[in-house]
MDTraj code that builds the backbone (N, CA, C; nanometers):
import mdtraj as md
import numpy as np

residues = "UNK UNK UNK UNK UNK UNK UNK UNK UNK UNK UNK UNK UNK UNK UNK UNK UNK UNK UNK UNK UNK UNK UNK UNK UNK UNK UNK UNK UNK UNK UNK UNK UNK UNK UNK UNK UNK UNK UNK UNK UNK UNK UNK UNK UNK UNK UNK UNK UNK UNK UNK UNK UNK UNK UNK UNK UNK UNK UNK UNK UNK UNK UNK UNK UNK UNK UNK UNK UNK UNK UNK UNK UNK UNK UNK UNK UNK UNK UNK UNK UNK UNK UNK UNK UNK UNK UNK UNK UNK UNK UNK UNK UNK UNK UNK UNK UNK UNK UNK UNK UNK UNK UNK UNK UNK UNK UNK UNK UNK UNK UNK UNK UNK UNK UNK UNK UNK UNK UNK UNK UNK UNK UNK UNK UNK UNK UNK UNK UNK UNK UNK UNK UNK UNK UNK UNK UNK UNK UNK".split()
xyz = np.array([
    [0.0820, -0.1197, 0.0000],
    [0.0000, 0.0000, 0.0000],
    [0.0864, 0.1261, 0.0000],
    [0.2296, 0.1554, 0.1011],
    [0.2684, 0.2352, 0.1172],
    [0.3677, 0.2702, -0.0393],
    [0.3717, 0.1714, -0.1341],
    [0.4440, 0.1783, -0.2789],
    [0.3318, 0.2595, -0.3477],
    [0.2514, 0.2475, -0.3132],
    [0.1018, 0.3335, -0.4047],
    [0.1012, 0.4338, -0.4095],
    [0.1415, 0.4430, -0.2185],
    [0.1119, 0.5802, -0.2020],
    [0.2572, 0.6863, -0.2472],
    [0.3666, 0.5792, -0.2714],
    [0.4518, 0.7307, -0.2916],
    [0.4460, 0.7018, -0.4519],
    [0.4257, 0.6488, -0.5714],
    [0.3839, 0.6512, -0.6364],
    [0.3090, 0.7512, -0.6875],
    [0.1661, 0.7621, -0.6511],
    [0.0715, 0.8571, -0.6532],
    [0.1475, 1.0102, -0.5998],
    [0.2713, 1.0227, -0.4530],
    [0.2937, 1.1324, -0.4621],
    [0.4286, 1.1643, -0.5574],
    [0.4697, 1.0637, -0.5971],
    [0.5934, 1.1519, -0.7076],
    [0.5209, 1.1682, -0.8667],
    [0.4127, 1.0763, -0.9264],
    [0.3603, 1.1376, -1.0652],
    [0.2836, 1.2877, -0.9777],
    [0.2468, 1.3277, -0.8607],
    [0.1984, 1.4647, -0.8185],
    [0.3392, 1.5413, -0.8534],
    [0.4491, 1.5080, -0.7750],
    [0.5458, 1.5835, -0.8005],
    [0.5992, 1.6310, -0.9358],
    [0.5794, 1.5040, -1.0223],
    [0.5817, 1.5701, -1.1636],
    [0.5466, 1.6695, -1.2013],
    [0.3734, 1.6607, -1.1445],
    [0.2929, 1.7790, -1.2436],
    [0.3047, 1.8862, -1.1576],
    [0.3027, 1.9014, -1.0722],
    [0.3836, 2.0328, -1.0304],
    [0.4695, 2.0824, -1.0850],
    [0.6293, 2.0185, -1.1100],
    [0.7625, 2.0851, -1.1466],
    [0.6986, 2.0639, -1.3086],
    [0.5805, 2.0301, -1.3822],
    [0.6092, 2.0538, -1.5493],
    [0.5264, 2.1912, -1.5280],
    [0.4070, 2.1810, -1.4479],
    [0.3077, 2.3009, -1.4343],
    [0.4384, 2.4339, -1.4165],
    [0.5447, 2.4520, -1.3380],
    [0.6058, 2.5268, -1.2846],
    [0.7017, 2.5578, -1.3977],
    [0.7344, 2.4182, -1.4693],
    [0.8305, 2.4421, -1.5936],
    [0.7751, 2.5581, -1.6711],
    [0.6236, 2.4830, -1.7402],
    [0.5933, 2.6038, -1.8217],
    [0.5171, 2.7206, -1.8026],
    [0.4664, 2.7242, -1.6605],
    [0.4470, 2.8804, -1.5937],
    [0.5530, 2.9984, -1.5957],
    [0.6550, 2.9323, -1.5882],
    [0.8110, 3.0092, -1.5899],
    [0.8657, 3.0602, -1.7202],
    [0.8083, 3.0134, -1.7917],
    [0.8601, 3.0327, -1.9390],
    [0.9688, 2.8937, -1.9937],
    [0.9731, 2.8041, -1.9095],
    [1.0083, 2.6676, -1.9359],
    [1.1877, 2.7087, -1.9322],
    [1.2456, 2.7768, -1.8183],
    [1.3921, 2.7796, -1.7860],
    [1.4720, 2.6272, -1.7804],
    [1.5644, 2.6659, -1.7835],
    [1.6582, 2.5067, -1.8047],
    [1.6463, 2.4718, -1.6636],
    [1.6963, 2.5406, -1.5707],
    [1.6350, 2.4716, -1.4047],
    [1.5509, 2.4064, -1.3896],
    [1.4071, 2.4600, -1.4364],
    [1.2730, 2.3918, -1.4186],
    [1.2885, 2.2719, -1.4869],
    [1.3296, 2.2676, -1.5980],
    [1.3503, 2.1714, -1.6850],
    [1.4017, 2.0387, -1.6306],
    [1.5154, 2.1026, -1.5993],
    [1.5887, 1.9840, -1.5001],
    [1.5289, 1.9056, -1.4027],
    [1.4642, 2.0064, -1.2999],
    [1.3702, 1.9564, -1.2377],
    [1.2878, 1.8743, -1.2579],
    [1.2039, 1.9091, -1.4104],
    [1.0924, 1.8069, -1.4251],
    [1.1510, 1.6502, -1.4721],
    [1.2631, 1.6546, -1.5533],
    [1.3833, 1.5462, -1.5579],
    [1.3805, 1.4473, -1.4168],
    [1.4306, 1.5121, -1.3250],
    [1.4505, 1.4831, -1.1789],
    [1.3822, 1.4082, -1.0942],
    [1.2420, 1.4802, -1.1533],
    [1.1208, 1.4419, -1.0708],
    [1.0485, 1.3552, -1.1483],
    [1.1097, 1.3032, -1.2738],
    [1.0414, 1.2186, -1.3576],
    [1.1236, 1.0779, -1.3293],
    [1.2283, 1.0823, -1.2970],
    [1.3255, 0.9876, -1.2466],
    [1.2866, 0.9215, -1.1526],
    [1.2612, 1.0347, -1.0298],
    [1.2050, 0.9656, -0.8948],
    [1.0816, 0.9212, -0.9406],
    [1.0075, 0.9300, -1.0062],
    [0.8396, 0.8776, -1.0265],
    [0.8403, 0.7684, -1.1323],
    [0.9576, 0.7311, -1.1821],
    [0.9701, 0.6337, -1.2079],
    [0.9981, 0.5259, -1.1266],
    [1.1206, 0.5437, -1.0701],
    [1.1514, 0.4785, -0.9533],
    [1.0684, 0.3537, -0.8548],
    [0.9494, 0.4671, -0.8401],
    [0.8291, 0.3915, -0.7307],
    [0.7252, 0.3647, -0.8484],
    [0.7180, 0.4048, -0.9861],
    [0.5763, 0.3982, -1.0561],
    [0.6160, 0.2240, -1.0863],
    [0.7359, 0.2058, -1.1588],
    [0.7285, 0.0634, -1.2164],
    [0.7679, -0.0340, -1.1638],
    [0.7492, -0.0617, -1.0013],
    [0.6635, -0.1714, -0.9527],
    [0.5180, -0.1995, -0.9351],
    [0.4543, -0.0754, -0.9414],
    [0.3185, -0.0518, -0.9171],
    [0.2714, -0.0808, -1.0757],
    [0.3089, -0.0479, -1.1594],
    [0.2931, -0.0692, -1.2978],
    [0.3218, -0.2007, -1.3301],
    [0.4284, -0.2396, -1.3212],
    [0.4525, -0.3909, -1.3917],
    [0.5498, -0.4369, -1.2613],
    [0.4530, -0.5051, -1.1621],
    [0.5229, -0.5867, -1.0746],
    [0.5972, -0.6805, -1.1183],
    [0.6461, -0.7372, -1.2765],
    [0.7277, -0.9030, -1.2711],
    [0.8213, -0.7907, -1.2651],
    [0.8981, -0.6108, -1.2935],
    [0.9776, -0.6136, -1.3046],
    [1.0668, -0.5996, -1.1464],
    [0.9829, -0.6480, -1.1018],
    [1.0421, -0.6751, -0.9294],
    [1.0064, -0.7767, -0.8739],
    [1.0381, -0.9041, -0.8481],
    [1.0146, -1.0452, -0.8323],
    [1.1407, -1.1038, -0.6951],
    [1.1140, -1.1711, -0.6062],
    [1.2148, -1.2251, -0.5551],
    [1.1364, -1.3810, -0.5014],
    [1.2700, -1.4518, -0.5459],
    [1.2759, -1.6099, -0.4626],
    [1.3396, -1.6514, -0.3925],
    [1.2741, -1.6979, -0.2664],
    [1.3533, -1.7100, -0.1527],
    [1.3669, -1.8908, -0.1452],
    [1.4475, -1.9833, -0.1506],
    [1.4794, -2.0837, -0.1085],
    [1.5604, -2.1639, -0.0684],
    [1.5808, -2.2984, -0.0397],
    [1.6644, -2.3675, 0.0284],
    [1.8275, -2.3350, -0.0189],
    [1.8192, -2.2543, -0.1478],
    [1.9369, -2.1925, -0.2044],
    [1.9937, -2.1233, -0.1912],
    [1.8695, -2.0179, -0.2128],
    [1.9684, -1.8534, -0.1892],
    [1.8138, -1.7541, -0.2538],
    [1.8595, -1.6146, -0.2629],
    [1.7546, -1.5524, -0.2903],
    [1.8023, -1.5099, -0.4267],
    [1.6784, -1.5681, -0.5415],
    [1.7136, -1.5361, -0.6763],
    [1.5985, -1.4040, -0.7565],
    [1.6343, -1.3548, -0.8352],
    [1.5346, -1.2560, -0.9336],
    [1.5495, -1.1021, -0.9501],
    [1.4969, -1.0690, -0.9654],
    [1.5120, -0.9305, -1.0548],
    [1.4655, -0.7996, -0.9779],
    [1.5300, -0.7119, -0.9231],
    [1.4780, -0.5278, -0.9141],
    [1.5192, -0.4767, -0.9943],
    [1.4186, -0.4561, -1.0768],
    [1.4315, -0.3572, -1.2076],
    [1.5143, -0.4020, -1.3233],
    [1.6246, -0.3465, -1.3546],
    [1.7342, -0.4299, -1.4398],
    [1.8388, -0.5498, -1.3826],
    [1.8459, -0.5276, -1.2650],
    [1.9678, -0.5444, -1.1859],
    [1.9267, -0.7021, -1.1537],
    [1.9821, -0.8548, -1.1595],
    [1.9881, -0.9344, -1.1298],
    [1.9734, -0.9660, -1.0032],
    [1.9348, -1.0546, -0.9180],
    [1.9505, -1.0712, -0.7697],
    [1.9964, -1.2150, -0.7500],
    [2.0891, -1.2204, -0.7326],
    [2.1725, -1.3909, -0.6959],
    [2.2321, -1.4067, -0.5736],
    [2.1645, -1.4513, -0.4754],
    [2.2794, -1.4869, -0.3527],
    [2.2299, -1.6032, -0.3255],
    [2.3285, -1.6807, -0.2919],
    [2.3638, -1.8066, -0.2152],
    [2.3400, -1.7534, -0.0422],
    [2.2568, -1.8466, 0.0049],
    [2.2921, -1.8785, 0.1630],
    [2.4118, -1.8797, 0.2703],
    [2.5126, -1.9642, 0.1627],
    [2.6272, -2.0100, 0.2476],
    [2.7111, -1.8590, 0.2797],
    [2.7554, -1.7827, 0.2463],
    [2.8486, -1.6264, 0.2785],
    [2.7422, -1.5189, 0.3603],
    [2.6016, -1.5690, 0.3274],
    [2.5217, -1.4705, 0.4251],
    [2.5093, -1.5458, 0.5497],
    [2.6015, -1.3921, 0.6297],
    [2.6160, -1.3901, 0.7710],
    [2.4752, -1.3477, 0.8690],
    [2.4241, -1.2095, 0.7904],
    [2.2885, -1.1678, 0.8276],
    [2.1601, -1.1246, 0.7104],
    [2.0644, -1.1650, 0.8356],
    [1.9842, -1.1713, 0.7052],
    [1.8486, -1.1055, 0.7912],
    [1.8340, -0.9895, 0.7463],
    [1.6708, -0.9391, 0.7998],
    [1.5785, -0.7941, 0.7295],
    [1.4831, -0.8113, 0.7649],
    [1.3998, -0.7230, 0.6901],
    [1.3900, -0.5747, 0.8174],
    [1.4498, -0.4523, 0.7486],
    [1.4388, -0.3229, 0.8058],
    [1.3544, -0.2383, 0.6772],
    [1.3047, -0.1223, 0.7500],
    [1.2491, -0.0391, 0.6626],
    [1.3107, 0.0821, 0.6543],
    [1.3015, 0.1357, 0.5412],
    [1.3470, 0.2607, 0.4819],
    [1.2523, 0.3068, 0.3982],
    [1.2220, 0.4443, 0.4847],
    [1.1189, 0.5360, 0.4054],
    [1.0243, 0.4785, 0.4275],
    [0.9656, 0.3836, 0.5446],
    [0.8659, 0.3068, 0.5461],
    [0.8501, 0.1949, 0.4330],
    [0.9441, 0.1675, 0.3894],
    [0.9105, 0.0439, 0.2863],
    [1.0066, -0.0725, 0.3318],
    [0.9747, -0.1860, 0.2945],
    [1.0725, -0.2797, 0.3821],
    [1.1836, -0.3418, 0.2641],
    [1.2917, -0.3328, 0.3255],
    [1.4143, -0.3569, 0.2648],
    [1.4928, -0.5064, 0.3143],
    [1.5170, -0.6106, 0.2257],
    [1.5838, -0.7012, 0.2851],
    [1.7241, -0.6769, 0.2898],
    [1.7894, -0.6548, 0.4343],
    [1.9121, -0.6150, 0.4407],
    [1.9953, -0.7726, 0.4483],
    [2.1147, -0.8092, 0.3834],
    [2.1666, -0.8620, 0.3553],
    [2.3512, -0.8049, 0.3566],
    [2.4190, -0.9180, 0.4832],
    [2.5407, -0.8999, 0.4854],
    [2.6220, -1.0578, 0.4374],
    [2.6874, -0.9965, 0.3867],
    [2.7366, -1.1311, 0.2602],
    [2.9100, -1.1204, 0.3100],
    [2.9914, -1.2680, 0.3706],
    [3.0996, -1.2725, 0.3605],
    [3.1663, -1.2597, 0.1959],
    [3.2607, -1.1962, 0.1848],
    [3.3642, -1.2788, 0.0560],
    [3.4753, -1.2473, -0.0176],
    [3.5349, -1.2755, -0.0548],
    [3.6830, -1.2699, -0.0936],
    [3.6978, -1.1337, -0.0974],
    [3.8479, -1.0785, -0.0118],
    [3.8429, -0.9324, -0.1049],
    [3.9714, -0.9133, -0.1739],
    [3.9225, -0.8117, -0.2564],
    [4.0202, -0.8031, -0.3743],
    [4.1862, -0.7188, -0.3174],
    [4.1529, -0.7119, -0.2249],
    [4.3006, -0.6430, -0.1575],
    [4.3105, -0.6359, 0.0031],
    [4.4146, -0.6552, 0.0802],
    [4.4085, -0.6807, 0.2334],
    [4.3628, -0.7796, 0.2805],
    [4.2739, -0.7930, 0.3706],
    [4.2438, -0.9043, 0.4583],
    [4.1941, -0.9624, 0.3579],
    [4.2028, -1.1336, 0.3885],
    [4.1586, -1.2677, 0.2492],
    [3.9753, -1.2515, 0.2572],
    [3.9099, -1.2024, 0.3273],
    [3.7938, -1.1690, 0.3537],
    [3.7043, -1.0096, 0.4052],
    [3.5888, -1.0180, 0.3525],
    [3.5485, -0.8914, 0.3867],
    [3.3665, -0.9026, 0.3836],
    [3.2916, -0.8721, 0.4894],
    [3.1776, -0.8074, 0.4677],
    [3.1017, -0.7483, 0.3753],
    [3.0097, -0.7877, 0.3147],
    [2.9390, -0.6411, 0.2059],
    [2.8159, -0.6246, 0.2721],
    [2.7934, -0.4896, 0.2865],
    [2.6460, -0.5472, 0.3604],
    [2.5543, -0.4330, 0.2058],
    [2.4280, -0.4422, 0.1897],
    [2.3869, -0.3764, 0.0712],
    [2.2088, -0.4709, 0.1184],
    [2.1501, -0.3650, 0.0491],
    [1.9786, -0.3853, 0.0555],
    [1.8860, -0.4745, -0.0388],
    [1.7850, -0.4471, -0.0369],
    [1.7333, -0.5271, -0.1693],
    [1.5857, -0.4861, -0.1440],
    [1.4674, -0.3715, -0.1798],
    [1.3611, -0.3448, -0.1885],
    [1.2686, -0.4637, -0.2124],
    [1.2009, -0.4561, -0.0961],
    [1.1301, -0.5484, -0.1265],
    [0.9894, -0.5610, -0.1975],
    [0.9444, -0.6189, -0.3207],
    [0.8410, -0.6300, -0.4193],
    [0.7453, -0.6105, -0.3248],
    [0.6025, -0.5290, -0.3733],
    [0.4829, -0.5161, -0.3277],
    [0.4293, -0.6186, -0.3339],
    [0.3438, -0.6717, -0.1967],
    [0.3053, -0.7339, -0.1585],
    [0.3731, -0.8269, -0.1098],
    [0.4730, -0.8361, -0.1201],
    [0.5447, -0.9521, -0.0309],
    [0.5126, -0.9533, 0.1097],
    [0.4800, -1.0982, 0.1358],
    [0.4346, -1.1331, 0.2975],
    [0.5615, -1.0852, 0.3921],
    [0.5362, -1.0044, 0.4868],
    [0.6510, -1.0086, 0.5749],
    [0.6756, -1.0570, 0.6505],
    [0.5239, -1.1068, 0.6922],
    [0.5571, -1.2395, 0.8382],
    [0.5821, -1.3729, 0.7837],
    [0.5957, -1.3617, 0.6301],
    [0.6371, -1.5277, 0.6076],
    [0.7993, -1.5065, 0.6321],
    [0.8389, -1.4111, 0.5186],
    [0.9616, -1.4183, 0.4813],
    [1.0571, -1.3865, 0.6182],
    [0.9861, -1.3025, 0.7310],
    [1.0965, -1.3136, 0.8772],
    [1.0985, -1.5073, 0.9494],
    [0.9513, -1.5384, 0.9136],
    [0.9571, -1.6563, 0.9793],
    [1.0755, -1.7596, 0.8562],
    [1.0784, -1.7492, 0.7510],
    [1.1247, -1.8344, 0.7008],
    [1.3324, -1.7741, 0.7291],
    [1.3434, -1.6545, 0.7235],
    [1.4579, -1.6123, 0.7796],
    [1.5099, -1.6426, 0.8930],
    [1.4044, -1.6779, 0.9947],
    [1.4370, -1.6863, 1.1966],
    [1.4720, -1.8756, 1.1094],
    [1.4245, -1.8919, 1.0561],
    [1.4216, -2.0642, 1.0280],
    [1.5438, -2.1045, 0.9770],
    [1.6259, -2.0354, 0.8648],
    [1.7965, -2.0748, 0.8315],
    [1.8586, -2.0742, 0.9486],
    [1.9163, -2.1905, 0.9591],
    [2.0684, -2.1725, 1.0484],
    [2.1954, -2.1262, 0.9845],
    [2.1908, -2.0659, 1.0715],
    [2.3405, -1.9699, 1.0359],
    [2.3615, -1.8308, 1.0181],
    [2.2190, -1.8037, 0.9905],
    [2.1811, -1.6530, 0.9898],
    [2.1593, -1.5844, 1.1656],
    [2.2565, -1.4556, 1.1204],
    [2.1897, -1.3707, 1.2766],
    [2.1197, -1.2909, 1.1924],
    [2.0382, -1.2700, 1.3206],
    [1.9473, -1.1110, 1.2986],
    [1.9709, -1.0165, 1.3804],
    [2.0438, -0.9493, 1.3369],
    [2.1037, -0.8047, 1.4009],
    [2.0239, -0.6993, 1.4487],
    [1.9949, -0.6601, 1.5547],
    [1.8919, -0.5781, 1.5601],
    [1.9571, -0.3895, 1.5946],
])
top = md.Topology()
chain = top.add_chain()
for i, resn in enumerate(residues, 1):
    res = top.add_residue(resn, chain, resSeq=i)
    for name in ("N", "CA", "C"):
        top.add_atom(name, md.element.get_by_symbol(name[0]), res)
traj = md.Trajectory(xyz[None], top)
C-alpha cells in the first residue's frame, strides 16, 4: 500500500515541477527539475505498474530474481545476516554477505539492501529467515 502511495505522490510531483516548468517560461532549471522528478516517479511507478519487473525467490538456495534491471543472486552459504528493516517506510531485505576481497584481509563483509516487491508477505519471509541456520538477525 505504502508503494502506491509514494507513487501517486511523485507522478503529483511531476505535475507540479512541469506546471512550474511552463508557468516560468520553461527555464533550463525547471527543466531539469521536471527530468529529476520524472526519475524519482519512475523509480516507485514501475513496480506498481509492472510488478514481474520486481520479483524475488527465496529458497533452500539462496535468494534469486530481478529489481528492475539489476539481477539478484545470492547463495545462503556467505550470508552472515539476514533481515527485513524499513526505509522510508518500505521494507528492505538487508543482507550482509561474507567474501573474498580483492586487496588486504583474504575476507570482507558487504552489507547492501534489496527493496522489497509489493506485496510480499513479511511475516512469512521473517519466519522463514528466523528458520535458516546460520543466519543472525542483528537488531
Amino acid at each position: 500500500m505504502r508503494a502506491r502511495w509514494w507513487a501517486g505522490w511523485s507522478l503529483l510531483l511531476v505535475a507540479l515541477t512541469l506546471v512550474l516548468a511552463i508557468a516560468s517560461g520553461g527555464g533550463v532549471i525547471e527543466w531539469i527539475a521536471v527530468a529529476v522528478a520524472m526519475a524519482v516517479a519512475l523509480y516507485f511507478v514501475i513496480p506498481v505498474a509492472s510488478p514481474a519487473t520486481t520479483t524475488l525467490v527465496f529458497d533452500a538456495r539462496g535468494v534469486r530474481g530481478r529489481m528492475y534491471h539489476v539481477p539478484v543472486a545470492v547463495d545462503w552459504d556467505p550470508v552472515q545476516v539476514a533481515r527485513v528493516v524499513r526505509v522510508v517506510g518500505e521494507p528492505v531485505l538487508e543482507l550482509h554477505v561474507r567474501e573474498p576481497s580483492p586487496q588486504g584481509d583474504p575476507w570482507r563483509t558487504r552489507a547492501f539492501g534489496v527493496l522489497l516487491p509489493i506485496g510480499a508477505d513479511l511475516d512469512a519471509l521473517q519466519t522463514f529467515l528466523d528458520g535458516r541456520s546460520g543466519l543472525r538477525r542483528r537488531t
